[in-house]
C-alpha positions as CSV (number, residue, x, y, z in Angstrom):
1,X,115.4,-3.9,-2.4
2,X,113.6,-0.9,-1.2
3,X,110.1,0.3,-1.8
4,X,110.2,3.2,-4.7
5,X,109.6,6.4,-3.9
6,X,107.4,8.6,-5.1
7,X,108.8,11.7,-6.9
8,X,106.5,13.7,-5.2
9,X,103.1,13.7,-3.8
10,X,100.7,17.1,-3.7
11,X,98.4,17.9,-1.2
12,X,95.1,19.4,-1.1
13,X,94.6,21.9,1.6
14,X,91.1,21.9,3.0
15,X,89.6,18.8,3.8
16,X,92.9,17.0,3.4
17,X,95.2,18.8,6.0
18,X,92.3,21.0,7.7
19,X,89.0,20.0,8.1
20,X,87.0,22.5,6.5
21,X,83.9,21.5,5.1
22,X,82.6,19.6,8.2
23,X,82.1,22.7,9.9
24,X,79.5,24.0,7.9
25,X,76.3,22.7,9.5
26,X,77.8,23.4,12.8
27,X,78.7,27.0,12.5
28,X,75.1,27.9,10.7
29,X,73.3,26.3,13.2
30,X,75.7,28.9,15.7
31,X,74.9,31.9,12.9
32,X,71.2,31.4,12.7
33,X,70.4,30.8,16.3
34,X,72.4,34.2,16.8
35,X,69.7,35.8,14.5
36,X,66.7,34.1,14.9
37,X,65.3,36.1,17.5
38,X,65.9,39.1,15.3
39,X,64.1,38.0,12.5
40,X,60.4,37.1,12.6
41,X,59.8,33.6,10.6
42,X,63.6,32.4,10.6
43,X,63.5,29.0,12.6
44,X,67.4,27.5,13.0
45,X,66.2,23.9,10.9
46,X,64.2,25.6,8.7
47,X,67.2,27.3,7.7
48,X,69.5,24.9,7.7
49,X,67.2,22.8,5.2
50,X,66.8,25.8,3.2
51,X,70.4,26.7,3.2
52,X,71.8,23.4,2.2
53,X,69.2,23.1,-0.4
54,X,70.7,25.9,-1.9
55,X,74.4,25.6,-1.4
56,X,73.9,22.3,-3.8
57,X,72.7,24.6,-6.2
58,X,74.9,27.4,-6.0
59,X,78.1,25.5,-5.7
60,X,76.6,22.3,-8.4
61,X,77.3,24.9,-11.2
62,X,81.5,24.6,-12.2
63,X,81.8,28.3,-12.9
64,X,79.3,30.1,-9.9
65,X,82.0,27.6,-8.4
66,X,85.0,29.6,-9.8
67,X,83.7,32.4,-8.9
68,X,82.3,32.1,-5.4
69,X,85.5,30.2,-4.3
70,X,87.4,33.9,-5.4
71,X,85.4,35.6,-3.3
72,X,83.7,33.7,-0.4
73,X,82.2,36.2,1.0
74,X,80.4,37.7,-1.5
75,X,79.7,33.8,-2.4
76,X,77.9,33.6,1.0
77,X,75.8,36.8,0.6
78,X,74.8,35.0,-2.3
79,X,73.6,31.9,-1.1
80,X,71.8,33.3,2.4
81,X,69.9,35.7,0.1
82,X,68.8,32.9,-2.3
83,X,68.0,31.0,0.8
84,X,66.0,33.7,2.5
85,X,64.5,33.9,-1.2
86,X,63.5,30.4,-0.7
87,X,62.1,30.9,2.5
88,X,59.6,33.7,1.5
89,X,62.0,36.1,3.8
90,X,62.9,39.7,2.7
91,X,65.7,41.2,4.6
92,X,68.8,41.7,2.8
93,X,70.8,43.5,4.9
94,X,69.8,40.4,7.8
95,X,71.2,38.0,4.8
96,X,74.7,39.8,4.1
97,X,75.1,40.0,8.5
98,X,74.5,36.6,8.6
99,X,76.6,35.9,6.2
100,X,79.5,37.8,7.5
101,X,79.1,36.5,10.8
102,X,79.3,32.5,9.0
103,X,82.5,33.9,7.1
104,X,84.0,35.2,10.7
105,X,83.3,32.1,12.7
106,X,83.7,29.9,9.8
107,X,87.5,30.3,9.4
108,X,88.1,30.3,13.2
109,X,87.0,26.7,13.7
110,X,89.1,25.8,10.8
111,X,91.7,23.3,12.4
112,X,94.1,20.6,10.9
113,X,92.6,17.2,11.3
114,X,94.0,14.8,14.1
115,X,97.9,13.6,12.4
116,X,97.2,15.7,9.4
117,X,100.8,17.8,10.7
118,X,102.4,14.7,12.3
119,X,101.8,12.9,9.1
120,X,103.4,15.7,6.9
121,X,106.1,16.2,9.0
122,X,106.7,12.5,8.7
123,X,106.7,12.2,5.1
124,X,109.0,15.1,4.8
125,X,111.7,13.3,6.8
126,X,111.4,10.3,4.7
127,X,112.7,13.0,1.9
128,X,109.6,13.3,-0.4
129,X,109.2,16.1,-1.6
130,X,105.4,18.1,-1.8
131,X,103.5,20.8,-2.6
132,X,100.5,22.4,-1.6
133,X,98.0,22.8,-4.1
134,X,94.7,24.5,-3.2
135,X,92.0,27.0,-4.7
136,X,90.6,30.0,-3.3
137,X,92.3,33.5,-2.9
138,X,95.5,34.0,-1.8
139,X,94.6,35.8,1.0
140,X,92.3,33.4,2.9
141,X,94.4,30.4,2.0
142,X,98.2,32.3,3.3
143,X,96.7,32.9,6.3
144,X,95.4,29.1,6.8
145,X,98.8,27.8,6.0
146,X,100.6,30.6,8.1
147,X,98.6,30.1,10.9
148,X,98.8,26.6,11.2
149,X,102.7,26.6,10.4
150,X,102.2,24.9,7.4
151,X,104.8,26.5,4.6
152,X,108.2,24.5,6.1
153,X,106.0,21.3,5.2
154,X,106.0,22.2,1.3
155,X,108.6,22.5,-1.6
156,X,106.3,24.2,-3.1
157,X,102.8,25.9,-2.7
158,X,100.5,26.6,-5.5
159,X,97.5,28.9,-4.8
160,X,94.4,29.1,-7.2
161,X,94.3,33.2,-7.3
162,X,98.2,33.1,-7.7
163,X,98.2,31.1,-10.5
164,X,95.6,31.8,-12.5
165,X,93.4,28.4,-12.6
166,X,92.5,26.3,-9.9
167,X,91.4,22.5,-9.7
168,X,90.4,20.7,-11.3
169,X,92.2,22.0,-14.1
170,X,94.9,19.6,-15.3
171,X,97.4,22.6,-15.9
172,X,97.2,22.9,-12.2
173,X,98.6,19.7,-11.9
174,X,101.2,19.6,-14.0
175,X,102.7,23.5,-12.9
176,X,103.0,21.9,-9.6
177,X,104.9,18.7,-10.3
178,X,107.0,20.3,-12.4
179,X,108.1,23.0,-9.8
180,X,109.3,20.5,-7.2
181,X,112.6,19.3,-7.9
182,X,113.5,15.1,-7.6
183,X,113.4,14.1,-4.4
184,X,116.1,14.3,-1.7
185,X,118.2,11.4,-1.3
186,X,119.0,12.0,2.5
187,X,115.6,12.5,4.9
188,X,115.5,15.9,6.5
């Protein structure tokens, strides 16, 4: 007797399939060291300390979460302006380049994690079907999964600004499941 099957089995995008979030620190220590010079008073671990501070505020609230994942960069003006707000520092315009610059450099380090593309390739051949279900814009998240080859792997994809509602919505959940059809009964 064979192990069942499942029917289907979604995927998150980032942080499941491409590491994402662990970049962060990383890429504003890159950001801030660029600028520090340029800016009297703005110290690289300061910053950081300052900056993650306030991420866990911004991002803590479920609808400045909505909202900011719809429009990151705007998101991330947001947050280095309430972080240079929290460092006594008044530069706005320095706050929206440094943010720009994190947005740039942000999505070019974004890559899949080690097996994340062997091991969906691999369950594809076994004949389960998946989808891709992931929030943010449609933009930012067709050119993730085009760039890293990623539509052939998925019955269907299901993007948060295509839709209408993102996670953790339960609608989400259910569009997507009931989009893919039963699984194939001969590996592909």
């Amino acid at each position: 007797m064979s192990e069942p099957r499942p029917r289907a089995i979604l995927f998150d995008l980032d942080d499941t399939i491409l590491e994402y979030d662990g970049s962060a620190d990383r890429v504003w220590r890159s950001v801030v060291a660029e600028f520090a010079g340029s800016l009297a008073g703005l110290y690289v671990e300061r910053f950081i300390a300052a900056i993650n501070e306030y991420r866990e505020w911004y991002w803590g609230d479920p609808e400045r979460h909505r909202r900011g994942r719809l429009d990151l960069p705007r998101a991330r003006r947001e947050v280095v302006r309430g972080t240079f707000d929290l460092l006594g520092v008044a530069a706005p315009a320095m706050a929206d380049e440094i943010a720009d610059a994190y947005s740039v450099q942000r999505e070019l380090v974004v890559s899949p994690f080690p097996g994340a593309i062997e091991t969906l390739t691999y369950v594809r051949a076994q004949g389960i079907r998946m989808a891709l279900v992931t929030n943010g814009t449609s933009a930012m998240q067709r050119d993730k999964i085009e760039r890293f080859g990623l539509e052939s792997c998925f019955d269907y994809i299901l993007i948060e600004e295509e839709f209408g509602v993102g996670k953790p919505d339960e609608r989400v959940y259910l569009h997507a499941i009931a989009q893919v059809p039963a699984s194939r009964t001969q590996p592909t």
